[in-house]
C-alpha positions as CSV (number, residue, x, y, z in Angstrom):
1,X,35.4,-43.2,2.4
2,X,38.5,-43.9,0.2
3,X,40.5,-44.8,3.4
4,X,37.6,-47.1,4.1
5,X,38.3,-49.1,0.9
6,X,41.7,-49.6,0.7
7,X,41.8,-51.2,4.6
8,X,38.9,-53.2,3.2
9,X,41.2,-54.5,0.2
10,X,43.9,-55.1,2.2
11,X,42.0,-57.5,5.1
12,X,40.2,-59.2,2.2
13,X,43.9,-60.1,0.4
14,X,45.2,-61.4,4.0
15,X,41.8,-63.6,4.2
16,X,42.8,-64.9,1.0
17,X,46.3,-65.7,1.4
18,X,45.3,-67.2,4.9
19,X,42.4,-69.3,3.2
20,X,45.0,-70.8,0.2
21,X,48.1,-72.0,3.1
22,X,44.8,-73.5,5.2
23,X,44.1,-75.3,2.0
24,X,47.5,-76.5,0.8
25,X,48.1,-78.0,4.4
26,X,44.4,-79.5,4.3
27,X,45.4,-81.5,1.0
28,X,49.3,-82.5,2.1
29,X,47.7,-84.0,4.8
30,X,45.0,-85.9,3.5
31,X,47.4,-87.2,0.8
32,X,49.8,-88.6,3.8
33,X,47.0,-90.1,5.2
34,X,45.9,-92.0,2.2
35,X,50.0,-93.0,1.6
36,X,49.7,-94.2,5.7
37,X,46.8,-96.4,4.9
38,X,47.6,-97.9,1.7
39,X,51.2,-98.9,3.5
40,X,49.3,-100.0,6.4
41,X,46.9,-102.4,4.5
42,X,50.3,-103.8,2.1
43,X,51.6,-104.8,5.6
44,X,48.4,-106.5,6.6
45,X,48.6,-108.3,3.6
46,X,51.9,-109.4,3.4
47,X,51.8,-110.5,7.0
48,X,48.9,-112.5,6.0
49,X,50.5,-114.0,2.7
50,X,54.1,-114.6,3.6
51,X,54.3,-113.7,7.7
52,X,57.4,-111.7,6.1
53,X,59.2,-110.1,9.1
54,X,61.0,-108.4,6.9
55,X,58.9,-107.0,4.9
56,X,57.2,-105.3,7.4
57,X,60.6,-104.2,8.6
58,X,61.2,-102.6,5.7
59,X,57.7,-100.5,5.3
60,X,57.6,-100.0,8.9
61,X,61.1,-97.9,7.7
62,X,59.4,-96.7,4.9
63,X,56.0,-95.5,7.2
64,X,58.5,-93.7,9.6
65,X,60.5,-92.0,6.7
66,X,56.9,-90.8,5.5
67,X,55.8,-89.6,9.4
68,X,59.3,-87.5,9.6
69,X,58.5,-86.4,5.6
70,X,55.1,-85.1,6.8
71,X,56.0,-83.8,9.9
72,X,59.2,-81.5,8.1
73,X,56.4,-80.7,5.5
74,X,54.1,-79.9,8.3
75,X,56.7,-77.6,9.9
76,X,57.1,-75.7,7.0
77,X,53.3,-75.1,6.7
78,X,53.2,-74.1,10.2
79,X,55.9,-71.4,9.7
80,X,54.5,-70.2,6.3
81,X,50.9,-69.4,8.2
82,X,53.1,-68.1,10.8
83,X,54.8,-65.6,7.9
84,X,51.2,-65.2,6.6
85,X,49.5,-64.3,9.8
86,X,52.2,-61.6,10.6
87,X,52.2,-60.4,7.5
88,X,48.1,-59.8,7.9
89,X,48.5,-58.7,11.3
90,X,50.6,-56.0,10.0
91,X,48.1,-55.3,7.1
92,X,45.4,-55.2,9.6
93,X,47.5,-52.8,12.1
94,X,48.5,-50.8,9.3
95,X,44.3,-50.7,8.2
96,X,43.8,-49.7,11.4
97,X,46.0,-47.3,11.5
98,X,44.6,-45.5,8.3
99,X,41.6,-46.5,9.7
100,X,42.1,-43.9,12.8
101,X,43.2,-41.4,10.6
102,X,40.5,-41.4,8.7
103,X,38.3,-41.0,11.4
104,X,40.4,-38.4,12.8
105,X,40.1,-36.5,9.6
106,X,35.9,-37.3,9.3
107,X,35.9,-35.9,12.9
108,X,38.0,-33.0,11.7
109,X,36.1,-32.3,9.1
110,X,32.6,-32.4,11.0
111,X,34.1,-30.1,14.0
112,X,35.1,-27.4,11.3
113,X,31.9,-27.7,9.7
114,X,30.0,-27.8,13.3
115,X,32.0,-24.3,13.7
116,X,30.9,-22.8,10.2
117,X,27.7,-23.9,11.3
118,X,28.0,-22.4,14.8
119,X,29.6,-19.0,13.1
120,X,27.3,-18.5,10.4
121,X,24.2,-18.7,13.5
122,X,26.0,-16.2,15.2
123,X,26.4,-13.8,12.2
124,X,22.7,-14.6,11.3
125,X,21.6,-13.7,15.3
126,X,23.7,-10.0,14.6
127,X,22.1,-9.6,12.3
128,X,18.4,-10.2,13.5
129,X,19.8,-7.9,16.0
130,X,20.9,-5.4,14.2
131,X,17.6,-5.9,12.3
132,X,15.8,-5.4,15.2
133,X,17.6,-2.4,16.9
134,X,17.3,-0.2,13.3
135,X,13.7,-1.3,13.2
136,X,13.2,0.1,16.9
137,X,14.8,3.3,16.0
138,X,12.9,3.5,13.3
139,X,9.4,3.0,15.2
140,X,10.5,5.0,17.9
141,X,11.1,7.9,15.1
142,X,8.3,7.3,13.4
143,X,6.2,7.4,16.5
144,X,7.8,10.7,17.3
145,X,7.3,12.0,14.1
146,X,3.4,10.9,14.4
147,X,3.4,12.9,17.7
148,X,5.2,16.1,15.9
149,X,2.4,15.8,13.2
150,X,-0.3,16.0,15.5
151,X,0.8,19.1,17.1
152,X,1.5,21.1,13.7
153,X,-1.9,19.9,13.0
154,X,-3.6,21.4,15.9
155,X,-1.7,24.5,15.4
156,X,-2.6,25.0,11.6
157,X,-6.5,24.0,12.9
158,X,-6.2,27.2,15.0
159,X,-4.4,29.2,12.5
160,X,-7.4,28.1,10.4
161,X,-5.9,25.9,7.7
162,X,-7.8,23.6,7.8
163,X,-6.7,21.7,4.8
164,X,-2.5,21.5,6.1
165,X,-4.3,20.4,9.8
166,X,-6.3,17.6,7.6
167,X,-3.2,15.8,6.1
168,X,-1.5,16.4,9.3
169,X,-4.1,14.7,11.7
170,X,-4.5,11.8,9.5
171,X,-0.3,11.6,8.8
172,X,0.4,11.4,12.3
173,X,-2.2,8.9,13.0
174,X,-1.4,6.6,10.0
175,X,2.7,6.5,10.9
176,X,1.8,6.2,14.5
177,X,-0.8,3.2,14.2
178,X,2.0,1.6,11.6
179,X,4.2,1.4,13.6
180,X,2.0,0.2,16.5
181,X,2.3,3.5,18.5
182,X,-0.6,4.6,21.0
183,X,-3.3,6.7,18.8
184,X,-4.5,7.5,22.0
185,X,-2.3,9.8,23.6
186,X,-3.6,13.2,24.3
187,X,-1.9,15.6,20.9
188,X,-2.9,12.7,18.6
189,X,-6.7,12.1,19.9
190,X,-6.7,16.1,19.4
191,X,-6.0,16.7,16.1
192,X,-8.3,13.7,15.0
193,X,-11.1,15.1,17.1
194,X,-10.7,18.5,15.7
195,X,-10.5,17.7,12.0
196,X,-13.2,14.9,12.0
197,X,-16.0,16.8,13.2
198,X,-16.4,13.8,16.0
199,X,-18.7,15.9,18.8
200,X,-22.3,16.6,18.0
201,X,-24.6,18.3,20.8
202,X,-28.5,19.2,21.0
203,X,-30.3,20.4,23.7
204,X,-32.2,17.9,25.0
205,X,-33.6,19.6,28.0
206,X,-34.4,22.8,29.3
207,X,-32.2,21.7,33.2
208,X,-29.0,19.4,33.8
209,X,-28.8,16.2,32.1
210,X,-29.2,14.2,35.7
211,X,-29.3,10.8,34.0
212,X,-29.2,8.6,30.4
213,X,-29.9,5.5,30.3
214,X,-30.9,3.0,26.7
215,X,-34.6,2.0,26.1
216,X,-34.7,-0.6,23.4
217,X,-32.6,-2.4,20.5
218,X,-33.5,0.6,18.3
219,X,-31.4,3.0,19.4
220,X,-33.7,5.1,21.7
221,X,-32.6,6.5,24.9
222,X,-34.3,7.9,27.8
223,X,-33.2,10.7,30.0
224,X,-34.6,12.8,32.7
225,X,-33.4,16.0,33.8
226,X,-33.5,19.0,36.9
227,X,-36.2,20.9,35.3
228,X,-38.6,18.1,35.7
229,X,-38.3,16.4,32.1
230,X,-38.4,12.9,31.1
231,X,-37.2,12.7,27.6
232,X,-37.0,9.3,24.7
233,X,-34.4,10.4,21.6
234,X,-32.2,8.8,19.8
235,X,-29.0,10.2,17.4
236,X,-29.5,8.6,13.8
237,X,-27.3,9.0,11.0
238,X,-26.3,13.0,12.8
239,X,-30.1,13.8,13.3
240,X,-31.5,14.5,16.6
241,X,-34.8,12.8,17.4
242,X,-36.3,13.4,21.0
243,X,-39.9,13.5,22.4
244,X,-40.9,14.7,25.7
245,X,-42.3,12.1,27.4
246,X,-43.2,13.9,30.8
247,X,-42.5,17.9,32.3
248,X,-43.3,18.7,35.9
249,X,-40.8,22.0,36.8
250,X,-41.7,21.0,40.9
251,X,-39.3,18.2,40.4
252,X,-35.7,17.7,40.1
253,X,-35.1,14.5,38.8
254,X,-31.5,12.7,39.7
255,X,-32.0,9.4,38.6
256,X,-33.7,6.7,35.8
257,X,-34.5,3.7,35.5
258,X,-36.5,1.0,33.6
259,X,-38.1,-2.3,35.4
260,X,-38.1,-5.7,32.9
261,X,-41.6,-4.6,31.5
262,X,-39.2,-1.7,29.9
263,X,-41.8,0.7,32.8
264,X,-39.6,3.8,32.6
265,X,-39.1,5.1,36.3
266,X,-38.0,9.0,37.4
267,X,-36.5,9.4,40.8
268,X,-37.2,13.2,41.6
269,X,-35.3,15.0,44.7
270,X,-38.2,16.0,46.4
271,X,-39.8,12.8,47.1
272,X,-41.6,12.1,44.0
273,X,-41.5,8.8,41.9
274,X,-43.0,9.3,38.5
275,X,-43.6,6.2,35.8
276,X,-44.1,6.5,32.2
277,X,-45.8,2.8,30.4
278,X,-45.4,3.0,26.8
279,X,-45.6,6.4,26.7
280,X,-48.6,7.3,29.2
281,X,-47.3,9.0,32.7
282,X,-49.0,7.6,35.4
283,X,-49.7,9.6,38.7
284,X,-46.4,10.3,41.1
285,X,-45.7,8.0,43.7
286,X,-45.5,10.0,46.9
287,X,-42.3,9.2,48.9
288,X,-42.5,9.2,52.6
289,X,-39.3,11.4,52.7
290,X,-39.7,15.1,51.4
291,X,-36.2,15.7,50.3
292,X,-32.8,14.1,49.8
293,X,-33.6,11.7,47.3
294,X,-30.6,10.9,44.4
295,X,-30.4,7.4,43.7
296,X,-32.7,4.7,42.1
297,X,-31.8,0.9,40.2
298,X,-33.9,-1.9,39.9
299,X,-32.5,-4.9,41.9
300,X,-34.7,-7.8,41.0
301,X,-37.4,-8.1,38.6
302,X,-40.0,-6.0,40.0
303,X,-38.2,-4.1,42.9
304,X,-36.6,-1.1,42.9
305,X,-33.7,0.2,45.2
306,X,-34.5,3.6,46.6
307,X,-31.5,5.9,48.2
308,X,-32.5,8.9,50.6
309,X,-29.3,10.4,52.2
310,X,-29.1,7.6,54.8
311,X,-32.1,5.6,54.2
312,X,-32.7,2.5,51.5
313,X,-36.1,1.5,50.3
314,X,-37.3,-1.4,48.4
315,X,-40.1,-0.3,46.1
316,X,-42.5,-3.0,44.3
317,X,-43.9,-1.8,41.2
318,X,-46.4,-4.8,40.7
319,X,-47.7,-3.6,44.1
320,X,-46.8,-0.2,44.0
321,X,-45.7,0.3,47.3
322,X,-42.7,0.6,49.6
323,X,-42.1,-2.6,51.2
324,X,-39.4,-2.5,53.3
325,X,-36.6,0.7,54.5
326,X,-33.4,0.0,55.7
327,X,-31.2,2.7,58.1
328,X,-27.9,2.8,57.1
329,X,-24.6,4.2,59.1
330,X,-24.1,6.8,56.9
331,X,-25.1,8.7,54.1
332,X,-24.9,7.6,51.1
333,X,-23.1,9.1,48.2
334,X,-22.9,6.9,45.3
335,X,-24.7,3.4,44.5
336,X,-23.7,1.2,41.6
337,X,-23.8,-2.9,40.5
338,X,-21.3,-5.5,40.0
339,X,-22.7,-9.1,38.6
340,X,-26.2,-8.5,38.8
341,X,-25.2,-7.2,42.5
342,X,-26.0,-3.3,43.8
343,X,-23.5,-2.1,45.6
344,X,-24.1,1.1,47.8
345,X,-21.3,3.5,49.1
346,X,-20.9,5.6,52.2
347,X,-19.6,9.2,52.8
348,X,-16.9,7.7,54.9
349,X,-15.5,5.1,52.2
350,X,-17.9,2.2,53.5
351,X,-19.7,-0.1,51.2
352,X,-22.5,-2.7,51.4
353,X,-24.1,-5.0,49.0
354,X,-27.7,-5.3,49.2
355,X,-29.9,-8.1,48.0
356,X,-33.4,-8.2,46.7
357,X,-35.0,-8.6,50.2
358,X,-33.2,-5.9,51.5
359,X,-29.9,-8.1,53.0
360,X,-26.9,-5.6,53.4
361,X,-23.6,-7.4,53.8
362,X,-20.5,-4.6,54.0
363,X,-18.2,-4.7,51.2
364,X,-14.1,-4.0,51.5
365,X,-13.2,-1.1,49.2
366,X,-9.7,-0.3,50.0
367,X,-10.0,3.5,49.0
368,X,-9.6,6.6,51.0
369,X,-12.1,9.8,50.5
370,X,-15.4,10.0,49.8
371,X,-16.8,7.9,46.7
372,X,-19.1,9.5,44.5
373,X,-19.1,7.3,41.3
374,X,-18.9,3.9,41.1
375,X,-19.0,1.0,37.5
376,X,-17.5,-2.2,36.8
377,X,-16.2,-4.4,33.9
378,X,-17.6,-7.9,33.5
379,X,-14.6,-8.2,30.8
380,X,-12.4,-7.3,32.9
381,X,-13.4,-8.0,36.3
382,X,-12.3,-4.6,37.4
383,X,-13.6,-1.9,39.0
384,X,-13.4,2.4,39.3
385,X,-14.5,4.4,41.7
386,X,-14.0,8.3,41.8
387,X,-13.9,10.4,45.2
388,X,-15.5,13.9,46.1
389,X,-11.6,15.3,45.4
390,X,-11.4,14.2,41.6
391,X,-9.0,11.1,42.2
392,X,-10.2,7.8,40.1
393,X,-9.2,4.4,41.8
394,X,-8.7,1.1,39.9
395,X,-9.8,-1.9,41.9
396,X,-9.7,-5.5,41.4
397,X,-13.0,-7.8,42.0
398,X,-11.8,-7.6,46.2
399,X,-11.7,-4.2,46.5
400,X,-8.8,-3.8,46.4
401,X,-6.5,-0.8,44.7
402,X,-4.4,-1.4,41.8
403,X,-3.7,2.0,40.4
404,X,-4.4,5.7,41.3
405,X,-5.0,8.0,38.0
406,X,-5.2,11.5,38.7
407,X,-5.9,14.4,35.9
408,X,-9.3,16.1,37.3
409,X,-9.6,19.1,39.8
410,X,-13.0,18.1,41.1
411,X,-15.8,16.2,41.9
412,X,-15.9,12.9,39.9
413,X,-20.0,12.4,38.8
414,X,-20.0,9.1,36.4
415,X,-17.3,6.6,34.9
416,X,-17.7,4.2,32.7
417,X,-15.9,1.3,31.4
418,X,-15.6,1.0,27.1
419,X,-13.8,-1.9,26.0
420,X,-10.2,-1.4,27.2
421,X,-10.5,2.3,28.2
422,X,-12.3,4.3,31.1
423,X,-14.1,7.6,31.1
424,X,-14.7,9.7,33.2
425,X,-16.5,13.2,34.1
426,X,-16.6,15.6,36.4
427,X,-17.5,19.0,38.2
428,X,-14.0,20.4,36.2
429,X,-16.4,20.2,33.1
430,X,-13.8,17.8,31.8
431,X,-14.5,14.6,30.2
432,X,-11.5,12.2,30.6
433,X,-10.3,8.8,28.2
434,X,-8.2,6.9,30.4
435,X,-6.3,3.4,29.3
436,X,-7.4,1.3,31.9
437,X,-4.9,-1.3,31.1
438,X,-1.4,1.1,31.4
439,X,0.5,1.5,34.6
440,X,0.7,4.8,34.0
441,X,-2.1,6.2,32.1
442,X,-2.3,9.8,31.3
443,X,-5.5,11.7,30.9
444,X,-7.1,12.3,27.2
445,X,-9.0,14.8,27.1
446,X,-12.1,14.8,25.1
447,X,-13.3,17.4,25.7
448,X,-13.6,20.9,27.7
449,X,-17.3,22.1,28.4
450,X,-18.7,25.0,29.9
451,X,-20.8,23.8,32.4
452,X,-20.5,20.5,34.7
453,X,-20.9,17.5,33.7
454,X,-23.4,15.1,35.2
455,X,-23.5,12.1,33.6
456,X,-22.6,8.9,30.8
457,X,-23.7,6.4,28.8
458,X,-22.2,4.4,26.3
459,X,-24.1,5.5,23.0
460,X,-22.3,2.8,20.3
461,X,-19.2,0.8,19.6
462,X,-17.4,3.8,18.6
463,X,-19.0,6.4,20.7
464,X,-20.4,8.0,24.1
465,X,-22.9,10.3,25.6
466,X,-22.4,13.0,27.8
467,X,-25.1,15.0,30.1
468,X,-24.1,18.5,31.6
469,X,-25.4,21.1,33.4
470,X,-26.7,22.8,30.9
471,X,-29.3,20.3,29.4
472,X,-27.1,19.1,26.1
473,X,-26.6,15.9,25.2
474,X,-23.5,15.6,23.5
475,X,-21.9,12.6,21.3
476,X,-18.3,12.0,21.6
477,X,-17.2,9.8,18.9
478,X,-13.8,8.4,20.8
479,X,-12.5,5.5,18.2
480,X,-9.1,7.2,16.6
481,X,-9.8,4.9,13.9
482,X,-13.2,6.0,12.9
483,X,-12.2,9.6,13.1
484,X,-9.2,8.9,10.9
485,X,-11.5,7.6,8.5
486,X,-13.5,10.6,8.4
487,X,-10.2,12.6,8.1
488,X,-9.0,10.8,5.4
489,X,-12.7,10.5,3.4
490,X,-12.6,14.8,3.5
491,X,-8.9,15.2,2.7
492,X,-9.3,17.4,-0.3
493,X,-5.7,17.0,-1.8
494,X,-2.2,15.6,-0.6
495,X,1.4,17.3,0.4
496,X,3.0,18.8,-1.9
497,X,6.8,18.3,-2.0
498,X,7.7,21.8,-0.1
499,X,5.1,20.7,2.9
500,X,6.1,17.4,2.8
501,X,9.8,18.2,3.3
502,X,8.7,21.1,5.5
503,X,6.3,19.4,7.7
504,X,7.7,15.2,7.2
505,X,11.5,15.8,5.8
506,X,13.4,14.4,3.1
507,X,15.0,11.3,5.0
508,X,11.2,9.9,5.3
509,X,10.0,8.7,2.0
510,X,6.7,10.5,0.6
511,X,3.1,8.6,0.5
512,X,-0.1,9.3,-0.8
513,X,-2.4,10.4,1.7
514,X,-5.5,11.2,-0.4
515,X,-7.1,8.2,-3.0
């Protein structure tokens, strides 16, 4: 900026100097051209008055000693702009000159500040990285710690402290969760199920649990079993409500469903279809098949689907009748619905859909082995199916198979999808949480039974049922979250500074566990 002012002082002074010689010679020469004219008019009047040849002799010498008087005075004005013009030439070449310099020096100045600006990014973007790396080592620790936690805390449970196992279930779920770890993984699920009091069972039935299905928007559920009972309960605030709706020990009842008057219908192995209206049983349907019957679903409105080994029927319950059979290929082994759509599947890995008039179009399910249980996700437009051997596929909507997951030794009897997770049970006596959205998903297990398992049903947000063998219906509370907050509403104290150094360390800063 200063540089910028002086070569502006120095053009203005040449402008000046130029403007005062352009005057000067503007009024020399005007006043020889007034002296030319008056001359010139003295000549016209003396040739007029006195024709004075003389005279006019004599001022024509006088006019030319003028012309050769302006011209020498001329000359000299000429070469004093000449003097003034190089001498603002070399002002303005010299202006220009500081002119570069200073533009040289403004450009200087903005490339070193472009370069402080360039180095302090780059110290800032270490340091975000730095940032970064010591807060991965720090999750990655404290996710590791969580999991360290967890395993103390199912050993102190079996030692029988259960106070230590308390503050260590809900320790290594709160530094897991903080630090956005998976609450899910087998050791952690553990020590939360085992401190939080999460499974609840009652003997619903005198037989295996064959089927559960929901009743109404009040909580009741419906479930028939293999000693011929049809059963409506409901699990309320921990309390067990059931009634028997209907007992026949002749049947052995595999499957349950409702029609859209909420008519409960009991598919029973032997060929008998019993329904149960707002709480009165009506007489058994007779079958025309005496055994081999394991599946039933409602596929429109007022038809059911009926599965016997390797025969479909299509009941009508306004009519009460059988209204059309359908031999299939095979046998079937599992049945299931996708969209509205029921899906039935073959002992030999073949599927068909079948419509309400009894339409069967095959299906391609990209799966070897035999497939015994079959559900689907609307959310996520997925599939599972699980095979006579214990393997679980993963299918998109075309069949085909995304992932394998493999964690049980047998039979696989029901799956179901819960928001992002699968479960799964099984002949092992083994239910199964599986993240249905990992790669690699490893097999939570909820828990270990001593009989097989038949069947699911999603009982809650938060929660499942489980039928077995045994006739127990069992809750399975399988939110981490809600069992942590049962955890953490029983803690009865906090660490004291030898457990927490024992247990934690003294590099990881104590919290309060306990309000």
């Amino acid at each position: 900026m200063r540089y910028n002012k002086a070569i502006t002082y120095i053009l203005g002074l040449s402008t000046v100097a130029l403007a005062g010689v352009a005057y000067e010679l503007y009024c020399d020469n005007n006043q020889l051209k007034a002296d030319i004219n008056e001359l010139r008019a003295n000549i016209s009047k003396y040739e007029q008055r006195d024709g004075n040849s003389f005279v006019v002799e004599r001022i024509s010498k006088q006019m030319e000693d003028i012309a050769y008087q302006q011209m020498d005075i001329s000359d000299k004005r000429r070469e004093e702009a000449l003097f003034q013009m190089r001498v603002a030439d070399e002002m303005r070449s010299k202006a220009e000159s500081e002119q570069r310099k200073a533009e040289e020096f403004a450009r200087n100045v903005v490339e070193a500040r472009n370069m402080a600006e360039q180095q302090k990014e780059l110290a800032v973007t270490q340091q975000i990285k730095a940032e970064y790396a010591r807060n991965v080592a720090d999750t990655l620790s404290y996710i590791a710690l969580g999991r360290s936690l967890a395993s103390l805390s199912s050993t102190q449970y079996l030692a029988g402290n259960k106070d230590a196992s308390a503050l260590l279930a809900y320790a290594a779920w709160k530094f897991t969760s903080s630090y956005k770890g998976n609450v899910n993984i087998p050791v952690i699920f553990k020590s939360l199920s085992q401190n939080s009091g999460s499974f609840s069972s009652s003997l619903i039935h005198k037989g295996g649990v064959s089927k559960i299905i929901p009743l109404d928007n009040k909580g009741h559920f419906v479930s028939v079993s293999r000693y011929g009972e049809i059963t409506k309960w409901r699990h309320i605030s921990g309390i067990w409500e059931k009634h028997l709706l209907a007992s026949d020990n002749s049947c052995s009842y595999r499957d349950v469903c409702t029609d859209s008057d909420g008519v409960i219908y009991a598919l029973s192995f032997n060929g008998k279809l019993q329904s149960v209206a707002n709480g009165q049983v009506a007489q058994p349907f007779i079958l025309p098949e005496k055994t081999g019957w394991t599946h039933i679903c409602r596929i429109s409105s007022n038809r059911l689907l009926l599965v016997a080994k390797a025969r479909l029927y299509l009941f009508d319950t306004v009519k009460r009748q059988i209204v059309k059979n359908i031999d299939m290929p095979q046998n079937i082994t599992a049945i299931g619905k996708r969209e509205g759509n029921v899906l039935v599947f073959g002992e030999k890995s073949k599927a068909w859909q079948v419509n309400s008039v009894g339409k069967i179009t095959p299906e391609d399910i990209r799966v070897n082995g035999e497939i015994t249980a079959y559900t689907w996700s609307k959310d996520k437009q997925r599939a599972s199916v699980g095979t006579e051997n214990g393997d679980i596929f993963i299918l998109d909507a075309n069949g085909n198979s995304l992932r394998k997951l493999v964690g049980h030794s047998s039979r696989i009897t029901d799956l179901l999808f819960k928001d992002d997770f699968l479960f799964s049970a099984s002949y092992d006596r083994v239910v199964n949480l599986w993240d249905a959205n990992a790669t690699n998903s490893e097999a939570v297990a909820l828990k270990d039974y001593s009989s097989w398992l038949y069947c699911l049903c999603s009982a809650d947000q938060n929660s499942i049922f489980v039928g077995s063998q045994s006739g127990a219906v069992s809750r399975i509370v399988v939110s981490p979250s809600e069992m942590a907050a049962t955890v953490h509403s029983s803690l009865k104290r906090d660490f004291t500074d030898d457990e927490w150094s024992y247990y934690v360390g003294d590099n990881v800063p104590k919290i309060k566990l306990k309000d």
